[in-house]
KEKE-3310 file (N, C-alpha, C; in steps of 0.2 Angstrom, whole numbers, plus 5000, padded with zeros to 4 digits):
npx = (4986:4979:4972:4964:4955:4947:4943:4934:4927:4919:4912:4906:4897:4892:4882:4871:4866:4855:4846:4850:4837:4827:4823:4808:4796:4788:4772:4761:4756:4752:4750:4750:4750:4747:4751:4745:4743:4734:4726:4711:4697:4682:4666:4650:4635:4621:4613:4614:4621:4639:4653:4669:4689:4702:4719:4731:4747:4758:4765:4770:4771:4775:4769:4777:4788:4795:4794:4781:4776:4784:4793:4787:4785:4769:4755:4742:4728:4710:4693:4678:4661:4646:4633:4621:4634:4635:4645:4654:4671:4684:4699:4715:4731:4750:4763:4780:4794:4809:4819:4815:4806:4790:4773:4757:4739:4721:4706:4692:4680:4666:4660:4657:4656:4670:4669:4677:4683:4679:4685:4691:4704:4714:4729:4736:4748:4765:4783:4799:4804:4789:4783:4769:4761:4748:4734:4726:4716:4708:4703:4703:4701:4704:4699:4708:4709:4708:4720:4716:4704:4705:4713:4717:4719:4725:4724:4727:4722:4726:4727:4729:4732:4746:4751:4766:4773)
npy = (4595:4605:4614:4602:4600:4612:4616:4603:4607:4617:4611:4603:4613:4621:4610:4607:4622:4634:4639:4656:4667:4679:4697:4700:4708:4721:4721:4713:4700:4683:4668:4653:4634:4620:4603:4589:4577:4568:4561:4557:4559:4551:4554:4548:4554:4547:4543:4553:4564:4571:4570:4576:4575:4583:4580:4585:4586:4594:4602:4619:4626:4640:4647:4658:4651:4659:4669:4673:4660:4650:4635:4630:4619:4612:4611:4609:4609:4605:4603:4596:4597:4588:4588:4575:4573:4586:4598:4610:4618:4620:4630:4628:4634:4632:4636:4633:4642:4640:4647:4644:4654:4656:4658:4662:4656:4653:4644:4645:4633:4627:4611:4598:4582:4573:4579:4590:4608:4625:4640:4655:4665:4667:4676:4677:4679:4679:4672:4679:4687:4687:4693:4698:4697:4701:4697:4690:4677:4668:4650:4634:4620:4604:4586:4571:4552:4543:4533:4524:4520:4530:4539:4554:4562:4578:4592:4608:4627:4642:4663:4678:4692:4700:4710:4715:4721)
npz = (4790:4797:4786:4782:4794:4793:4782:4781:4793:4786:4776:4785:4793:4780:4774:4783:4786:4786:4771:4765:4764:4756:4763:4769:4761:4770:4772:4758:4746:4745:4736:4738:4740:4748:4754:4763:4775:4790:4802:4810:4824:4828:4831:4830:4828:4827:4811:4803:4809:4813:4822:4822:4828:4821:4818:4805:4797:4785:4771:4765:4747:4741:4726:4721:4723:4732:4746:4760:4766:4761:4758:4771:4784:4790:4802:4809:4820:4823:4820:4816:4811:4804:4796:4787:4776:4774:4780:4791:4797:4808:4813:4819:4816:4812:4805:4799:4795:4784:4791:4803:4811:4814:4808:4814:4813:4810:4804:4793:4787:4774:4767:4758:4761:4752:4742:4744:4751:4754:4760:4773:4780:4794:4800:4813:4821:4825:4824:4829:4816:4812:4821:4827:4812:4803:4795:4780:4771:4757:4754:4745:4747:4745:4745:4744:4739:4751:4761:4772:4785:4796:4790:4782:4767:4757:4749:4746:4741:4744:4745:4748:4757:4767:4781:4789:4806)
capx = (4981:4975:4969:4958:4951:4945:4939:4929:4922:4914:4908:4899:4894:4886:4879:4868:4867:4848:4849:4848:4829:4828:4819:4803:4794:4781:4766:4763:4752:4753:4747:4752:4749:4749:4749:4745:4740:4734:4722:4704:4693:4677:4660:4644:4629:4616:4614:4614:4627:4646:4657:4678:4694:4710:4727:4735:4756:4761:4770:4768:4775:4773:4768:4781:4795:4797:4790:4780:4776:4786:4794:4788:4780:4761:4753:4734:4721:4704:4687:4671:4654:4643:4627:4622:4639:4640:4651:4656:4677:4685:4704:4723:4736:4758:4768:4789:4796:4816:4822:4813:4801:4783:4767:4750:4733:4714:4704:4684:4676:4660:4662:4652:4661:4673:4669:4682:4680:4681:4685:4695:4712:4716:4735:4734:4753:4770:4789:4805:4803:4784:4781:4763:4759:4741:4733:4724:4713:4703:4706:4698:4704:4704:4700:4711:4706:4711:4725:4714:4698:4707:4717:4714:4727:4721:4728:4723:4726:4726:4729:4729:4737:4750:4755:4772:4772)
capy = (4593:4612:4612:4596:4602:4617:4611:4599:4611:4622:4608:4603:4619:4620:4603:4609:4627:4636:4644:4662:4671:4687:4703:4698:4714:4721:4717:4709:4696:4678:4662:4645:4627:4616:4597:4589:4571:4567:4557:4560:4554:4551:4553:4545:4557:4546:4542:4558:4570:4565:4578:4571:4581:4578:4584:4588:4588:4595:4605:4622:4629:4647:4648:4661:4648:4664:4671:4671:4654:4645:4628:4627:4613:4616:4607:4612:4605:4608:4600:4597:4595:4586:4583:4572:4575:4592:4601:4615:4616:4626:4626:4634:4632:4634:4637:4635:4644:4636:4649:4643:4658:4653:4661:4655:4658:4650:4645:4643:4635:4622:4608:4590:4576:4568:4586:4597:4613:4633:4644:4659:4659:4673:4676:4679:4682:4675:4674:4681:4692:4685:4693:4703:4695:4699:4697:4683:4676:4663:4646:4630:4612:4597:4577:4565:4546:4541:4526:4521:4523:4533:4544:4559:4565:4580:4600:4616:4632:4648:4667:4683:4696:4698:4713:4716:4730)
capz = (4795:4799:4780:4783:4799:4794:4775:4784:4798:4783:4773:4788:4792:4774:4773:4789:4786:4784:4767:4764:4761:4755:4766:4768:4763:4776:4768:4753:4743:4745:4733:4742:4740:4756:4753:4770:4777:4794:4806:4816:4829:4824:4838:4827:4833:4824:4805:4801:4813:4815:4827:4820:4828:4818:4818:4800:4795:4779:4770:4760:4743:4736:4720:4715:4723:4737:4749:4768:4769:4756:4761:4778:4789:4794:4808:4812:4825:4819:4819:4808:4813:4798:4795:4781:4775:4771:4785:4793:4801:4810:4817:4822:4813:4814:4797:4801:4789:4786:4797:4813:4812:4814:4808:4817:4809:4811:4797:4795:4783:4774:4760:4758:4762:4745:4737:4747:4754:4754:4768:4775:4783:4797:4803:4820:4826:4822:4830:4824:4809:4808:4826:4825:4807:4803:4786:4780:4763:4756:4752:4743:4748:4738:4749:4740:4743:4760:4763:4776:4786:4801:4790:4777:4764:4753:4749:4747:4737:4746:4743:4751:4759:4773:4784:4796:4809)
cpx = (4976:4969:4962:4952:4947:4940:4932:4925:4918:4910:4904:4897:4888:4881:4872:4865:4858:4851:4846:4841:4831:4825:4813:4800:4788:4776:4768:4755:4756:4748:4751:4747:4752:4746:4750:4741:4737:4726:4716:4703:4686:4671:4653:4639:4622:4619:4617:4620:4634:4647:4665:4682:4701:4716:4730:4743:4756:4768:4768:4773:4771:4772:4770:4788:4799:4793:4789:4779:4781:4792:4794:4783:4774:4761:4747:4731:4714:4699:4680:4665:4651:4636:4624:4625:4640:4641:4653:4664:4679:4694:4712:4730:4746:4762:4774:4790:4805:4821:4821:4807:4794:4777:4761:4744:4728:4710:4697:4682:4673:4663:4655:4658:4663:4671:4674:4678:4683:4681:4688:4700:4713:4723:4733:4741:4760:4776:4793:4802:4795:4782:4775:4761:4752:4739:4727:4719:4707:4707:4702:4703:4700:4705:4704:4710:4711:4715:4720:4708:4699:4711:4714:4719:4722:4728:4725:4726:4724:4730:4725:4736:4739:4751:4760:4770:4780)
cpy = (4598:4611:4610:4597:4608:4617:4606:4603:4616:4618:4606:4606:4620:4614:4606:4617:4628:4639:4649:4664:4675:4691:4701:4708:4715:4722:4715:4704:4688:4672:4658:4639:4623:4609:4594:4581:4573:4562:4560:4557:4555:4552:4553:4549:4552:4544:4548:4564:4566:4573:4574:4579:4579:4585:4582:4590:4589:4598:4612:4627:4636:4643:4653:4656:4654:4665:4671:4665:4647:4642:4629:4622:4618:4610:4612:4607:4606:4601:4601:4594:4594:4584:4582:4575:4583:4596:4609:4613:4621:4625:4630:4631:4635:4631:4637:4634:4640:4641:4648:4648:4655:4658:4655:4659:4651:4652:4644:4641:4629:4618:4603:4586:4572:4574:4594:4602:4620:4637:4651:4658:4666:4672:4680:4679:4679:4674:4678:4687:4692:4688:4698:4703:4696:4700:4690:4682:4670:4656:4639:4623:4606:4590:4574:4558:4544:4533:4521:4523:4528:4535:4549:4562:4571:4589:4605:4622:4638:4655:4673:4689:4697:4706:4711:4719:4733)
cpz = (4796:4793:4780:4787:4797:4788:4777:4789:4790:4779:4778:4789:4785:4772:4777:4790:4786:4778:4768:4761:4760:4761:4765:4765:4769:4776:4761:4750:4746:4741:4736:4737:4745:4756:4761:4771:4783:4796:4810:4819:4826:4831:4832:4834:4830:4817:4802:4802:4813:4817:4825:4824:4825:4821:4808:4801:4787:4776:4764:4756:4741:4728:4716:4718:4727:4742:4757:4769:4763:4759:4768:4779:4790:4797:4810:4815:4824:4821:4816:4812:4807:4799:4787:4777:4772:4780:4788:4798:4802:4812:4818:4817:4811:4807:4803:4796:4789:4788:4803:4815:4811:4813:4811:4813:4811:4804:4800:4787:4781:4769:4762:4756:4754:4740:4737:4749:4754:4762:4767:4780:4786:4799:4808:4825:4823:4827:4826:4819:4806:4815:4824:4819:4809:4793:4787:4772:4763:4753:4748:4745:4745:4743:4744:4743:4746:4759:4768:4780:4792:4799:4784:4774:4759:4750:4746:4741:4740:4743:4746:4751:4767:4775:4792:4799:4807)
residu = (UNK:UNK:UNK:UNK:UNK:UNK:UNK:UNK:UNK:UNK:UNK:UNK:UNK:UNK:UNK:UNK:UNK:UNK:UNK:UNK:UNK:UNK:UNK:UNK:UNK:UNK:UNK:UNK:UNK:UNK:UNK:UNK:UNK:UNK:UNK:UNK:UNK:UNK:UNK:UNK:UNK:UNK:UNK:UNK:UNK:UNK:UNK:UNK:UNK:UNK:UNK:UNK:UNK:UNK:UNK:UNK:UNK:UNK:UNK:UNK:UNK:UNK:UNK:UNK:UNK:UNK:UNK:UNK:UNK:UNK:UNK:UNK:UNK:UNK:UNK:UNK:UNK:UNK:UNK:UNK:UNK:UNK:UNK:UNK:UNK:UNK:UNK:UNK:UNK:UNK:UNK:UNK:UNK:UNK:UNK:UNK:UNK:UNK:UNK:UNK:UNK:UNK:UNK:UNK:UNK:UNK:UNK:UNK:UNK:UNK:UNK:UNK:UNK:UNK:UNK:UNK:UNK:UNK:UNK:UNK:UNK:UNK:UNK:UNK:UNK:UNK:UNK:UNK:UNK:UNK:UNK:UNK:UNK:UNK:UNK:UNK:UNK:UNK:UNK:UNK:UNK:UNK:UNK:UNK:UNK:UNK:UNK:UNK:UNK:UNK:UNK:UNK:UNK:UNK:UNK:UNK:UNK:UNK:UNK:UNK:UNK:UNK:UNK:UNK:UNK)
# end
């Protein structure tokens, strides 16, 4: 019976576990891919102006399959001001890595609407082993046709560099 109990507390155990990462090093490069949905609000200034503020969930992968942000959740707040459709965004954004560690960063950047858009991406702090993350890059995002008229689904390809302290 001891046997069984204790078999079973480490399969649960592992079933639930986080896996192991390596050592992050303390600076470094980063190429990602960050596929992400979400929702806006819209404020019609006219035919010509629109003011939208969304919120964004995704999720983002390295592109060596390692790394500082590879499989965590994102979540950013942001907003766009348009006029006839070409844009300017701006907005904050929280990476959780799948140890619970969080990097935060702010992006800036232009497109025209149904054409995507290019920007910059600063890292601005972190927790855990991410605590005083500063770095940051460039990145290009991709619209993909929307499910609905109140929401946006698209992804991005970013790449830069990261330091620790």
């Amino acid at each position: 019976m001891r046997f069984a109990l204790v078999v079973s507390g480490v399969a649960f155990g592992l079933a639930f576990a986080t896996p192991a990462h390596p050592q992050l090093p303390k600076e470094g490069a980063y190429a990602i891919t960050d596929t992400y949905s979400g929702a806006f609000k819209s404020l019609s200034m006219g035919e010509e102006r629109s003011h939208l503020t969304y919120e964004l969930l995704g999720v983002s992968l390295s592109d060596s399959g390692d790394g500082l942000l590879h499989a965590s959740s994102v979540r950013c707040l942001g907003a766009t001001h348009a006029i006839k459709g070409a844009y300017d965004d701006s907005g904050f954004c929280v990476y959780i890595r799948p140890d619970g560690d969080r990097a935060f960063g702010t992006y800036r950047g232009s497109g025209k609407f149904g054409a995507g858009s290019t920007g910059t991406f600063t890292f601005v702090g972190g927790t855990g082993k991410l605590a005083g993350l500063t770095g940051g890059g460039e990145y290009t995002a991709t619209s993909l046709r929307s499910t609905s008229a109140e929401n946006f689904h698209g992804y991005l390809k970013a790449k830069g560099n990261y330091k620790l302290p």
